[in-house]
C-alpha positions in Angstrom: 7.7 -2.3 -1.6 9.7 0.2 -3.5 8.1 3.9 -4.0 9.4 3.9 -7.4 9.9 0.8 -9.8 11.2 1.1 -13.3 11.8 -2.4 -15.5 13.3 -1.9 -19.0 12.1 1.9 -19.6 13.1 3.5 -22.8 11.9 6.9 -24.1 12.5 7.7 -27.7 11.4 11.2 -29.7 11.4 11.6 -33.3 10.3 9.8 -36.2 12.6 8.0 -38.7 15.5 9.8 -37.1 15.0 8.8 -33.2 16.9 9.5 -30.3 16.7 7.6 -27.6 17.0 9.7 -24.0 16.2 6.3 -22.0 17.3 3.2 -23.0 16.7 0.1 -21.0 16.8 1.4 -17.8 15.8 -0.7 -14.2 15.6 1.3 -11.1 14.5 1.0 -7.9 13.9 3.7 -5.2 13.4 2.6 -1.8 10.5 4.2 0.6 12.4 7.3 2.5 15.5 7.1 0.8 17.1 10.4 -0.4 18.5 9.5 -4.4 20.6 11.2 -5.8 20.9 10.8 -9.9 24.2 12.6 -11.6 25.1 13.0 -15.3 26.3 15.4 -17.4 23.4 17.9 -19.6 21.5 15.8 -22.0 21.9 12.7 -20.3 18.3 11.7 -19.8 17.5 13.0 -16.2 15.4 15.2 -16.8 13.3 12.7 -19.1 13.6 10.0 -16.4 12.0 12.3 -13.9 8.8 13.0 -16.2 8.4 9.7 -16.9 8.7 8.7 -12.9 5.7 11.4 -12.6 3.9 10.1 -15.5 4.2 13.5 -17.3 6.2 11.6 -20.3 5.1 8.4 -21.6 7.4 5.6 -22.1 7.9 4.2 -25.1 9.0 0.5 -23.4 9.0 -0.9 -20.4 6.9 -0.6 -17.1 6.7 2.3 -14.6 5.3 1.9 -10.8 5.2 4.3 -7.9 3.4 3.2 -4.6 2.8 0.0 -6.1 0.5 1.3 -8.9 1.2 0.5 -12.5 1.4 4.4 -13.9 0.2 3.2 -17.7 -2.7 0.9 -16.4 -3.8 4.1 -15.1 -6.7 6.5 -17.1 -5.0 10.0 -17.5 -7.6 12.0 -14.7 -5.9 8.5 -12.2 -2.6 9.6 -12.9 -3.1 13.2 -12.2 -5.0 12.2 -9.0 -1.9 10.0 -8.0 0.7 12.8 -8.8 -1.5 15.6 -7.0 -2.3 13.3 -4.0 1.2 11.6 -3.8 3.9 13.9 -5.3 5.7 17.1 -5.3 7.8 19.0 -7.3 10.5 21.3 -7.5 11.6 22.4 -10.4 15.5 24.6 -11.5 13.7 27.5 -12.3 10.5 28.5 -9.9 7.7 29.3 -12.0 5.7 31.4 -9.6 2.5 32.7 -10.7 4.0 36.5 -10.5 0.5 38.4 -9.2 -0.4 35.7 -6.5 1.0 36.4 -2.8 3.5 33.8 -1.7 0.2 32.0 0.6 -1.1 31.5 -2.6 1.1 30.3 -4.8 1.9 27.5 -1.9 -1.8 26.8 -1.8 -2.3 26.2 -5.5 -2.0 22.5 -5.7 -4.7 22.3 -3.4 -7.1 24.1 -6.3 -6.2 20.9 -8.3 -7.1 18.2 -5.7 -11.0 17.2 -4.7 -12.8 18.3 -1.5 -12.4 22.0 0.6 -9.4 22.8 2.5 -10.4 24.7 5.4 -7.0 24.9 6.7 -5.3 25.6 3.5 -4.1 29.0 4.7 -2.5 27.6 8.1 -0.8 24.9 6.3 0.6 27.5 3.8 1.8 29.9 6.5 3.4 26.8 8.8 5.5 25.3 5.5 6.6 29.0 4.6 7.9 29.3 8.3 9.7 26.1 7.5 11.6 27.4 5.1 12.5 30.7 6.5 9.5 32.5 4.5 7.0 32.7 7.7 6.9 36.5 7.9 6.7 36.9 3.9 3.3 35.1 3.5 1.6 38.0 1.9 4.6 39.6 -0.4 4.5 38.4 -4.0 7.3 36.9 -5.9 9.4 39.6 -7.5 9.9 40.9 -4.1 12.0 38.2 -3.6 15.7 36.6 -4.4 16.0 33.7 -6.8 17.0 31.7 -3.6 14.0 33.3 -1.4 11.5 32.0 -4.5 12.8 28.6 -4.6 12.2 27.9 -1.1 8.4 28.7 -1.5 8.7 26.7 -4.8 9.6 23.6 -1.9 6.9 24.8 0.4 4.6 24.6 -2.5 5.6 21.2 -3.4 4.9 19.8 0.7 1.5 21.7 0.6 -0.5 18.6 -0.5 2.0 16.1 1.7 3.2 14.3 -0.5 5.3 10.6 -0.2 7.8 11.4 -2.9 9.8 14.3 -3.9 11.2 15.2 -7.6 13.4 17.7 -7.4 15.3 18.1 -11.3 18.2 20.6 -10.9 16.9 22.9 -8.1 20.0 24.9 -7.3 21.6 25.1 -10.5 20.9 28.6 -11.0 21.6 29.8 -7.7 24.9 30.7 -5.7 27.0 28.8 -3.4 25.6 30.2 0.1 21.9 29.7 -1.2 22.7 26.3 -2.8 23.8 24.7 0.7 20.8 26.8 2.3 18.7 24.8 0.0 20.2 21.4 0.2 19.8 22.0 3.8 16.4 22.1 3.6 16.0 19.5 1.7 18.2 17.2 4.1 15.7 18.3 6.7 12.6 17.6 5.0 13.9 14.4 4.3 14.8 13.6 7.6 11.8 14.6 9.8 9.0 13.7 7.3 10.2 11.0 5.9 9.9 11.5 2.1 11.3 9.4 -0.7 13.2 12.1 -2.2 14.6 11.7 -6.3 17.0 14.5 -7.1 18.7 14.9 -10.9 21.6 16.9 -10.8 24.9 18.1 -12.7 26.6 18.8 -9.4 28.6 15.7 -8.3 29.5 17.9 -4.8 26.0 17.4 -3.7 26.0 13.5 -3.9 26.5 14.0 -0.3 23.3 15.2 0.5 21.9 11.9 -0.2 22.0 8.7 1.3 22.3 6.8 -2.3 23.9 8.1 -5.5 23.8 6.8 -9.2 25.1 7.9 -12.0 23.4 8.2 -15.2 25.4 8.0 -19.2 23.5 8.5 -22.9 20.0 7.5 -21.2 21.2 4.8 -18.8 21.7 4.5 -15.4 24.5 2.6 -13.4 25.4 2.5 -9.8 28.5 3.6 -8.5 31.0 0.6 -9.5 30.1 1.5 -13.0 27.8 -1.4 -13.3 24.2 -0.7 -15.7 21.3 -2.3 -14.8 19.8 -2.7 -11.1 21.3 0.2 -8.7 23.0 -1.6 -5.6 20.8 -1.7 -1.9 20.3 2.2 -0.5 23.3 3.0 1.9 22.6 2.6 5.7 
C-alpha cells in the first residue's frame, strides 16, 4: 500500500478568472521512500504539499495517505490523522519566540489526545539528534537560522510520525548549513524509516533522495519527461 495516493487532483483558486496550480495530477509515494519533487517558483509544490496534508482542499480528484480517503474524512479526523501520522517542516521556522526550544518541540503534543508523561525526554533525546541536546532550555532568537530549523525537524518527529513534508526547508539558508540539514534528513530517513515528501527549487539536492520528479505549470512528470504515473522508487 502506498503512504500517499493521488488520482486526477486538481486545485483551482479564483472565480471567473481561475488559475489552476494542480491539474490532473496521479502520484504515488511508496512507504519509506525519500521523494524528491523539483520545479521552478509557482509551479504548484507548495499546493501539492497542503493538499497531501489535507490543509488545501482539492477541487478534483481523490487524495489517500495510509490508505485513508482524506475527503471521506470529517475535519476534527483529518486533523487527528495529520497530528498522529505527519510532520512538518516548513522554509521558514515559525518558532513561537517566548517558548524554550523543549517546548516548542513539545507543542504538537498539546494538539493530540491523552497526557505525555515523557514529553520532556522525548524533546531533549530528538534535540540531541539534531545537535541541539545542550540548548533545550535557550529560546529561539538565541539561535542561527540553521540552529532553528533543526528544532523546527525535532519538532516535526516529536509525535513520530510515518510521513514527512518538508516544502523548501533550506532555501533560506547557506551552503554549509544546507548539507548539515539534508544530512539530517538522510539520517532520519534511514534509521526510522519515514516516507519523506520534499518540494524544492534546488535540482543539486535531488541526490538526497532515493526518487526524484519533476513538477511543470501544476503537473508532475517523472524523470523521462513522461506526465502522469511517476516510474517505481529507485532501489
Amino acid at each position: 500500500m502506498s503512504a500517499v495516493s493521488l488520482r486526477g487532483v486538481g486545485k483551482a483558486y479564483g472565480g471567473a478568472a481561475s488559475f489552476a496550480a494542480l491539474r490532473d495530477v496521479d502520484l504515488d509515494v511508496e512507504s519509506g521512500e525519500f521523494l524528491v519533487i523539483t520545479g521552478r517558483s509557482g509551479c504548484g509544490k507548495t499546493t501539492l504539499l497542503n493538499v497531501v496534508s489535507g490543509l488545501a482542499t482539492p477541487s478534483s480528484g481523490t487524495v489517500t495517505v495510509n490508505g485513508r480517503d482524506l475527503w471521506s474524512m470529517s475535519d476534527a479526523e483529518r486533523s487527528r490523522l495529520r497530528n498522529r501520522t505527519m510532520g512538518f517542516v516548513f522554509q521558514f521556522p515559525s518558532l513561537i519566540p517566548g517558548l524554550s526550544l523543549e517546548q516548542n518541540v513539545t507543542l504538537p503534543l498539546d494538539f493530540g489526545s491523552g497526557e505525555h508523561p515523557d514529553a520532556r525526554s522525548r524533546a531533549r533525546e530528538l534535540l540531541d539528534l539534531v545537535g541541539l541536546g545542550d540548548r533545550a532550555d535557550a529560546l529561539p532568537r538565541q539561535l542561527s537560522a540553521g540552529q532553528q530549523q533543526r528544532v523546527v525537524i525535532a519538532r516535526a518527529l516529536v509525535n513520530a510520525p510515518s510521513l514527512l513534508l518538508a516544502d523548501e526547508p533550506s532555501s533560506d539558508l547557506d551552503e554549509e548549513t544546507e548539507a548539515e540539514i539534508m544530512d539530517i534528513f538522510g539520517r532520519i530517513h534511514a534509521e526510522r524509516a519515514l516516507t519523506v515528501l520534499m518540494v524544492t527549487h534546488a535540482r543539486h539536492l535531488i541526490a538526497v533522495g532515493t526518487r526524484h520528479l519533476e513538477m511543470s505549470d501544476g503537473t508532475v512528470r517523472d524523470d523521462s519527461g513522461r506526465r502522469g504515473r511517476p516510474a517505481a522508487a529507485v532501489d
